[in-house]
KEFIBA-269349 format. One record per residue (C-alpha): residue number from 1; residue in three letters; x, y, z. Coordinates in steps of 0.05 Angstrom, whole numbers, plus 5000, padded with zeros to 4 digits. Layout:
<rs>
<r num="NUM" residuo="ALA" X="X" Y="Y" Z="Z"/>
...
</rs>
This chain:
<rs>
<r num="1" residuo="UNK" X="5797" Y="7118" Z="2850"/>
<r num="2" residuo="UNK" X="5793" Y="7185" Z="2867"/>
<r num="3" residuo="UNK" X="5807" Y="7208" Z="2950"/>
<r num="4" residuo="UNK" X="5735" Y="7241" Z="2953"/>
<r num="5" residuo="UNK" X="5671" Y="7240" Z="2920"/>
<r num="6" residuo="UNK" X="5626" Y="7301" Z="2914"/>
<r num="7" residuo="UNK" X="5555" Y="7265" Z="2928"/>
<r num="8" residuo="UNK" X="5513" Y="7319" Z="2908"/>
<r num="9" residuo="UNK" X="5483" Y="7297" Z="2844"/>
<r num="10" residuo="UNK" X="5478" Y="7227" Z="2861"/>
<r num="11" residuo="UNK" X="5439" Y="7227" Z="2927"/>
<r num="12" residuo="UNK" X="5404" Y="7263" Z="2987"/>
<r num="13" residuo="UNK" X="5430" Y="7252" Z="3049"/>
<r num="14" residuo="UNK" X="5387" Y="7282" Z="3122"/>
<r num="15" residuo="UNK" X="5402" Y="7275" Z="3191"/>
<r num="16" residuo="UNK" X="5339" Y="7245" Z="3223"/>
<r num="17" residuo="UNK" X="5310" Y="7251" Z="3285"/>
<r num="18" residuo="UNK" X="5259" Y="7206" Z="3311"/>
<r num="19" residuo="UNK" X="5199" Y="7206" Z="3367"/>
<r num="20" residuo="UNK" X="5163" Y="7156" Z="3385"/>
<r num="21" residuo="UNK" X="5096" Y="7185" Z="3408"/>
<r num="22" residuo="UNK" X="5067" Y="7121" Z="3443"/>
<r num="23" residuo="UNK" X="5099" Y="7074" Z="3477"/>
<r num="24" residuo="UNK" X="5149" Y="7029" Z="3424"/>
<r num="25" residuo="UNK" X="5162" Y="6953" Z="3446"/>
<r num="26" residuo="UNK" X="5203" Y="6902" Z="3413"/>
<r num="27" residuo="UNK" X="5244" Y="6843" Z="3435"/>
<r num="28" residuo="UNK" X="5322" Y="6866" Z="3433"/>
<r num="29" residuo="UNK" X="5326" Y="6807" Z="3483"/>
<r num="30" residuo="UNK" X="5279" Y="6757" Z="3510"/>
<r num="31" residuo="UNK" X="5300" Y="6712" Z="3555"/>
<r num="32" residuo="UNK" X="5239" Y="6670" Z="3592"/>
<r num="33" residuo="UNK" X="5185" Y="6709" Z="3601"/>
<r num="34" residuo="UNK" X="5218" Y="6774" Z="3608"/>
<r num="35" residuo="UNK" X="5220" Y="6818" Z="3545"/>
<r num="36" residuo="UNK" X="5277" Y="6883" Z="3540"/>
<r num="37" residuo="UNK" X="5272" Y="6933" Z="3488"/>
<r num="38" residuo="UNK" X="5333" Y="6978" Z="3482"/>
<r num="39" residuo="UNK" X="5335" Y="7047" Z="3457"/>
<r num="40" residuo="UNK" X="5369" Y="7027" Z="3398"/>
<r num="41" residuo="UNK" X="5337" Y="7009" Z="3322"/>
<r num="42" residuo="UNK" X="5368" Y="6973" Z="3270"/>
<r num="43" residuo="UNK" X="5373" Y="7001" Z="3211"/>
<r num="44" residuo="UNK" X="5335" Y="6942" Z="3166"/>
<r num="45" residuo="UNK" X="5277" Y="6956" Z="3211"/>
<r num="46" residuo="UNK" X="5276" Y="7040" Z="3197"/>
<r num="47" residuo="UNK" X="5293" Y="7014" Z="3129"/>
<r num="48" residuo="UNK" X="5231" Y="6987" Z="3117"/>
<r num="49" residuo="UNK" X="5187" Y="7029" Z="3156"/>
<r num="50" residuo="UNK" X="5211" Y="7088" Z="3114"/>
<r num="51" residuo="UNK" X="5199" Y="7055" Z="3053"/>
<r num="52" residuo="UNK" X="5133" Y="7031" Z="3069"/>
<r num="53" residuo="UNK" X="5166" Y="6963" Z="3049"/>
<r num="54" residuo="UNK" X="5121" Y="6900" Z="3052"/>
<r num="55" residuo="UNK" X="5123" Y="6833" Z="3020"/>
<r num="56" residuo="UNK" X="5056" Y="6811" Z="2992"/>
<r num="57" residuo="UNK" X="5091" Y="6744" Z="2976"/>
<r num="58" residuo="UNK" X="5143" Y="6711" Z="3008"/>
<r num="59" residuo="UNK" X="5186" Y="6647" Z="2986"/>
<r num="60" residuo="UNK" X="5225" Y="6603" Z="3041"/>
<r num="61" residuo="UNK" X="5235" Y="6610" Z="3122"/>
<r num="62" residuo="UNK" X="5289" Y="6665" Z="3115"/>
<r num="63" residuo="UNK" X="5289" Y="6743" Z="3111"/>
<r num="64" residuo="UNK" X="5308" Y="6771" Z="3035"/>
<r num="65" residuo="UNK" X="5341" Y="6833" Z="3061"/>
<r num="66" residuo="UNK" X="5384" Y="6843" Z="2999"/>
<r num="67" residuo="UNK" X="5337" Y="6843" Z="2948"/>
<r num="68" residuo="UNK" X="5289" Y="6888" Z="2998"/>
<r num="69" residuo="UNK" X="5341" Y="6928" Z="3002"/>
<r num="70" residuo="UNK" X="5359" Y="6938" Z="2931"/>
<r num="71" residuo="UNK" X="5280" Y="6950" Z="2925"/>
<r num="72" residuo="UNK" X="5278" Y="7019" Z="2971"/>
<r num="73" residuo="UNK" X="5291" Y="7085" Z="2948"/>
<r num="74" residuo="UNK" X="5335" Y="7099" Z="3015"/>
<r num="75" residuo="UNK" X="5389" Y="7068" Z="3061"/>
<r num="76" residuo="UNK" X="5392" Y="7091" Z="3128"/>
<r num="77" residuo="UNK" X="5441" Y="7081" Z="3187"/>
<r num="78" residuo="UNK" X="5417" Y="7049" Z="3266"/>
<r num="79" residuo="UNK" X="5388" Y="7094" Z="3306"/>
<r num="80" residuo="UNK" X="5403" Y="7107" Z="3385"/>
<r num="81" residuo="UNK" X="5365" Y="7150" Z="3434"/>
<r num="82" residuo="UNK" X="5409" Y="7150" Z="3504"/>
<r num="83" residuo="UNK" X="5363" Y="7192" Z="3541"/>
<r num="84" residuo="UNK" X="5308" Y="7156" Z="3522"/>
<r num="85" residuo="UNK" X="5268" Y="7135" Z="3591"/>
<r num="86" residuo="UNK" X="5235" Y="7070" Z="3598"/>
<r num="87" residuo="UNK" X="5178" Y="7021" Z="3632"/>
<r num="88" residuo="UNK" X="5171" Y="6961" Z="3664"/>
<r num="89" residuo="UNK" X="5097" Y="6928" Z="3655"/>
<r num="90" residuo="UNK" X="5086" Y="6874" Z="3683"/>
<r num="91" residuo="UNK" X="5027" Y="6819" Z="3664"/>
<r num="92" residuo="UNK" X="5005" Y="6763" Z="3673"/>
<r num="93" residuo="UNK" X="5013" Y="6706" Z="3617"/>
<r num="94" residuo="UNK" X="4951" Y="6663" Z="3595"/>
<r num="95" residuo="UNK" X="4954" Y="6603" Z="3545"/>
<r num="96" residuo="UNK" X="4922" Y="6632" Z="3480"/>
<r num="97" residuo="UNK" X="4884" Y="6568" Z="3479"/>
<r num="98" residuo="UNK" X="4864" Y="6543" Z="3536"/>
<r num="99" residuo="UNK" X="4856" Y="6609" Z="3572"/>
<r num="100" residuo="UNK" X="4890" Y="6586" Z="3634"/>
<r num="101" residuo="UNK" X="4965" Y="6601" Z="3662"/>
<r num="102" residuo="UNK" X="4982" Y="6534" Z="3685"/>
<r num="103" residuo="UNK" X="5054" Y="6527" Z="3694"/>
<r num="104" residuo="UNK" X="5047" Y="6452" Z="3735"/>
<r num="105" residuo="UNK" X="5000" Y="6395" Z="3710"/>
<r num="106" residuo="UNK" X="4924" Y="6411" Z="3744"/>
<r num="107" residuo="UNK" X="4952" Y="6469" Z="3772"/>
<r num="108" residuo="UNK" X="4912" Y="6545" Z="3760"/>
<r num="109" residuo="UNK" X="4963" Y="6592" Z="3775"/>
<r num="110" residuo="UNK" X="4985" Y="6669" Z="3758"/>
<r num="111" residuo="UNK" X="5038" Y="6662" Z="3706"/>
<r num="112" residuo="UNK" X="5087" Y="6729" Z="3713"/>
<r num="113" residuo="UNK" X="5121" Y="6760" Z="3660"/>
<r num="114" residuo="UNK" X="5146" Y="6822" Z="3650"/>
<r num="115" residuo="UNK" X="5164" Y="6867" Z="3579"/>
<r num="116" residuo="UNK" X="5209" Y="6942" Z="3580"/>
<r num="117" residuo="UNK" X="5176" Y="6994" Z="3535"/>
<r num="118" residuo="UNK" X="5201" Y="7053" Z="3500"/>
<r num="119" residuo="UNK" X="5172" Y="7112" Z="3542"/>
<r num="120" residuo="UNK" X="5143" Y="7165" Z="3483"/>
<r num="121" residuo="UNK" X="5184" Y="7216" Z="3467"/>
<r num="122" residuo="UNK" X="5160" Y="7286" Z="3431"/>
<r num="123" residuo="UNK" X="5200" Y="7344" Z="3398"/>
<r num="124" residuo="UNK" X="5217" Y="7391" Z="3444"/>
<r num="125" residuo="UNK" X="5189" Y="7463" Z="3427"/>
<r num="126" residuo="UNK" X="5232" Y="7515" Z="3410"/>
<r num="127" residuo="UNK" X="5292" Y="7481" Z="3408"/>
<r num="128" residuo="UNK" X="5342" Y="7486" Z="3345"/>
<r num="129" residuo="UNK" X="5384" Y="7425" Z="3368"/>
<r num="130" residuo="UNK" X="5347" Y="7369" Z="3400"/>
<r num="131" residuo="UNK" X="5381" Y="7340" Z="3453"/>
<r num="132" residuo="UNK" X="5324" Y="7277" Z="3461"/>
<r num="133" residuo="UNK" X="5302" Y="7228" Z="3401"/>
<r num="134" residuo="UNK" X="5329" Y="7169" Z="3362"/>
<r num="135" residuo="UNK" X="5388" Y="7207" Z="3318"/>
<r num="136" residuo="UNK" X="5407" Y="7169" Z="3244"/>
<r num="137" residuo="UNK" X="5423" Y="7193" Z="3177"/>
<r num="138" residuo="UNK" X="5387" Y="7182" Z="3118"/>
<r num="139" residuo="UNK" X="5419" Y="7169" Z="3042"/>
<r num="140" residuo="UNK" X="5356" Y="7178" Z="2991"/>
<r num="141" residuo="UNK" X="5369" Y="7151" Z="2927"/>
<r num="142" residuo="UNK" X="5312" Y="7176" Z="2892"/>
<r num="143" residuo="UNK" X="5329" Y="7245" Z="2921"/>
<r num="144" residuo="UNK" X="5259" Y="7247" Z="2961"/>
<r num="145" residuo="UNK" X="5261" Y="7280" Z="3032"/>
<r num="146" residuo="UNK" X="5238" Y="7223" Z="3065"/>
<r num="147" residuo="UNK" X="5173" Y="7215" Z="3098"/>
<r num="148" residuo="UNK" X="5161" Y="7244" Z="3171"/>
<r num="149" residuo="UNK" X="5114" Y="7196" Z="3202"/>
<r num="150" residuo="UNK" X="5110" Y="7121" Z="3203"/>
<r num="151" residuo="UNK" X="5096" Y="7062" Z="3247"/>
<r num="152" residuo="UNK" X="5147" Y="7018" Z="3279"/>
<r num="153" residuo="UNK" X="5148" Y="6950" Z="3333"/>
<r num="154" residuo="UNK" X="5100" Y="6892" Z="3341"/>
<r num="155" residuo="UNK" X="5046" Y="6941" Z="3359"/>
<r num="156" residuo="UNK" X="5052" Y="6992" Z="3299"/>
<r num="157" residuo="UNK" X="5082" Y="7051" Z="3350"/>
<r num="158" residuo="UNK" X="5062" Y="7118" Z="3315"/>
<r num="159" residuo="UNK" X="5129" Y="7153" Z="3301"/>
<r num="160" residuo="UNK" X="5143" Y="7221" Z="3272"/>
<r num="161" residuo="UNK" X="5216" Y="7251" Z="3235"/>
<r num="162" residuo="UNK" X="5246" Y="7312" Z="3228"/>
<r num="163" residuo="UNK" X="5298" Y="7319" Z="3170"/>
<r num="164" residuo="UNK" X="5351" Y="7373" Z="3166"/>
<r num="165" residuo="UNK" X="5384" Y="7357" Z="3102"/>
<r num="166" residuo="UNK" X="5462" Y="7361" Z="3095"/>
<r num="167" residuo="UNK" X="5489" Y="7403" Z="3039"/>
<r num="168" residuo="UNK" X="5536" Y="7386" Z="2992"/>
<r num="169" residuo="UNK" X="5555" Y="7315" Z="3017"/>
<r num="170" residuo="UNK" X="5622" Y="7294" Z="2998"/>
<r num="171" residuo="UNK" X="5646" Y="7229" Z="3007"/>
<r num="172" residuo="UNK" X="5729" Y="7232" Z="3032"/>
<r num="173" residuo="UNK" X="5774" Y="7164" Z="3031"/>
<r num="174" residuo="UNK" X="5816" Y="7159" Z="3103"/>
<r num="175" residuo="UNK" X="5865" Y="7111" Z="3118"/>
<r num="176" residuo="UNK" X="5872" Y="7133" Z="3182"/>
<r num="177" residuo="UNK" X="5822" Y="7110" Z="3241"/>
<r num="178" residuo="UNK" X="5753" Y="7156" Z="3244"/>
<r num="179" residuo="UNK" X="5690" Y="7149" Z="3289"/>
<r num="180" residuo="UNK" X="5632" Y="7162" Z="3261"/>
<r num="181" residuo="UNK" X="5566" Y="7201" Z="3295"/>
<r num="182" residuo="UNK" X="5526" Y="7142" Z="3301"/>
<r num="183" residuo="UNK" X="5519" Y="7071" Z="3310"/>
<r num="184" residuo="UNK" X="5542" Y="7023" Z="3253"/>
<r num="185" residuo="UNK" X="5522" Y="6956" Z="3218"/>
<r num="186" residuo="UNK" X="5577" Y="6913" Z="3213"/>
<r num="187" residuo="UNK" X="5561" Y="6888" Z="3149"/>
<r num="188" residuo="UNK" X="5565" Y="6962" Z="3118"/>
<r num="189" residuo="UNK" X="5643" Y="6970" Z="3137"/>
<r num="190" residuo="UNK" X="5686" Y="6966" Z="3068"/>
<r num="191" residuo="UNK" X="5743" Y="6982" Z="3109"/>
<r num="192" residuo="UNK" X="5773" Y="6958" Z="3180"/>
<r num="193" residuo="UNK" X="5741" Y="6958" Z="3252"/>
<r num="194" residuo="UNK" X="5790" Y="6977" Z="3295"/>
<r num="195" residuo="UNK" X="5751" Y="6982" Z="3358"/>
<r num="196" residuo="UNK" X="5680" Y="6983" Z="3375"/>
<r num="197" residuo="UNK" X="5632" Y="6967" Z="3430"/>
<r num="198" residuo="UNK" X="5582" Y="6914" Z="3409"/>
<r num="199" residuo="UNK" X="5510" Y="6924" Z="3414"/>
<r num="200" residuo="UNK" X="5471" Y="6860" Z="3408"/>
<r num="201" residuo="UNK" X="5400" Y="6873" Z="3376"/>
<r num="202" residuo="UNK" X="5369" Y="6828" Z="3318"/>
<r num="203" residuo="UNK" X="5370" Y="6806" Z="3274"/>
<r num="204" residuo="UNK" X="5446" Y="6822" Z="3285"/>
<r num="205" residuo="UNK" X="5493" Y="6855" Z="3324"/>
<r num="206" residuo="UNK" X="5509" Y="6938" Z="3317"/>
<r num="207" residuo="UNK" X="5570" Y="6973" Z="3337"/>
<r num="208" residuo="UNK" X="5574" Y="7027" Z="3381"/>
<r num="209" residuo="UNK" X="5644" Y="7080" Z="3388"/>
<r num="210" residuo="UNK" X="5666" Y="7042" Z="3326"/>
<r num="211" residuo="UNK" X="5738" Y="7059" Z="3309"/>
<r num="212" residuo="UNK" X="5740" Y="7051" Z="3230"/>
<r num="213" residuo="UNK" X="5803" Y="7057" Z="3182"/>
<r num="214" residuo="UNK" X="5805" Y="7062" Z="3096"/>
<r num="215" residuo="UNK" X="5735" Y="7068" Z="3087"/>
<r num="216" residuo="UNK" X="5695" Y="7129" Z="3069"/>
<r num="217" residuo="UNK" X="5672" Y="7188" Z="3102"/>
<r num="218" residuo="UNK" X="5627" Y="7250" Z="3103"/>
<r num="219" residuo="UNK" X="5647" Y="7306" Z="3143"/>
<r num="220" residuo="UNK" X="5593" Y="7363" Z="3158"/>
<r num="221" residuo="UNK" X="5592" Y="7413" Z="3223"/>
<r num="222" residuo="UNK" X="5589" Y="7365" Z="3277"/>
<r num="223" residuo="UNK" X="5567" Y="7294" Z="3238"/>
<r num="224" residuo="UNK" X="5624" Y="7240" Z="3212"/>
<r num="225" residuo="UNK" X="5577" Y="7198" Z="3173"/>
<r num="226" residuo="UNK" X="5607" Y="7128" Z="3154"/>
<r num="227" residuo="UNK" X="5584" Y="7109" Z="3082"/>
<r num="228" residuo="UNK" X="5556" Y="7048" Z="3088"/>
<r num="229" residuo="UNK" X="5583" Y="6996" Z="3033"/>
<r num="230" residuo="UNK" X="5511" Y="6986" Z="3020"/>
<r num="231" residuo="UNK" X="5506" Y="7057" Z="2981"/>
<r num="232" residuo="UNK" X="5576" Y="7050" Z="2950"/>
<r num="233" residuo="UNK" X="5545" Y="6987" Z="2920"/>
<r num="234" residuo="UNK" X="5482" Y="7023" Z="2901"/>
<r num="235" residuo="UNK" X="5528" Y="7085" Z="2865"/>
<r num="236" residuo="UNK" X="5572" Y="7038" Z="2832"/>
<r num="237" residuo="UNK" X="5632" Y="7065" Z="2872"/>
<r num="238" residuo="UNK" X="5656" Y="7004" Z="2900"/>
</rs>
């Protein structure tokens, strides 16, 4: 196998960066009745809001991520926004059948909880870097920019993209440790994970700093994109 692999004809790859322009809730943890949603999004979820994936039909009590997946015309890494601001709302919860917020037999009483949003975020104006926003990269397949505005969390958050596209990708082998621009699924490392600083999100944990050694590379200006095992699959290079 050769020690790098001009990408070029094979794929697209962009540098995405995301704003959420209402506020974007989801459960990164939930623990009683208090809900957190972290600045960070896995990249299954983007995955399939890209795509526009949906399953009209589904078979069994278990997510089919692979063959999803292998469906989409893209591949995307997590996504992290660590200036992104949040809120705390609190409310009040009521049985969605009985109407009442009972929490002892016979007794009526308020029923606390409390749930962290996403504060929106917008591009800023004039700006050639962006310093706020969810930052991920983007491999499309089908060689499509992909599209700029979606919806994402339980309440179908309005989002919006901006793509700068990286030219001439090419893919480099390293045996020595790198750390990549961006957050990483475990399950797309081919090579080893030195260190790394866990991030625990569902419907798995994402690693943050990760230190990773004889796996492949893309270095352009400022980015060190990991190639996720995912697209060497996909490209028949591994």
């Amino acid at each position: 196998m050769p020690d790098s692999i001009d990408l070029s004809g094979r794929l697209r790859i962009f540098v995405g960066w995301l704003y959420n322009h209402d506020y974007l809730w989801f459960s990164s943890s939930e623990i009683s009745k208090i809900s957190v949603t972290l600045p960070v999004l896995h990249n299954y979820a983007l995955c399939y809001a890209l795509a526009q994936y949906e399953r009209g039909v589904s078979i069994g009590s278990t997510p089919q991520y692979a063959s999803d997946l292998a469906a989409m015309p893209l591949y995307v890494t997590p996504a992290e926004a660590p200036l992104a601001e949040r809120t705390v709302i609190t409310f009040n919860a009521i049985d969605s059948i009985t109407l009442r917020t009972d929490i002892k037999p016979n007794v009526n009483t308020p029923d606390l909880g409390k749930r962290v949003y996403l504060d929106p975020m917008y591009e800023p104006a004039g700006m050639e870097q962006p310093v706020k926003g969810y930052r991920f990269y983007a491999f499309s397949f089908d060689r499509r920019v992909p599209r700029s505005v979606t919806r994402l969390g339980k309440k179908g958050c309005p989002v919006r993209v901006r793509w700068t596209e990286i030219s001439h990708p090419v893919a480099n082998w390293s045996n020595e440790a790198q750390q990549p621009t961006h957050l990483v699924n475990p399950l797309d490392i081919s090579g080893q994970l030195l260190r790394y600083e866990p991030v625990s999100i569902p419907p798995h944990l994402l690693v943050r700093q990760a230190e990773i050694a004889q796996d492949w590379f893309i270095n352009s200006g400022g980015h060190r994109i990991h190639v996720p095992k995912f697209v060497l699959t996909r490209l028949e290079i591994a």
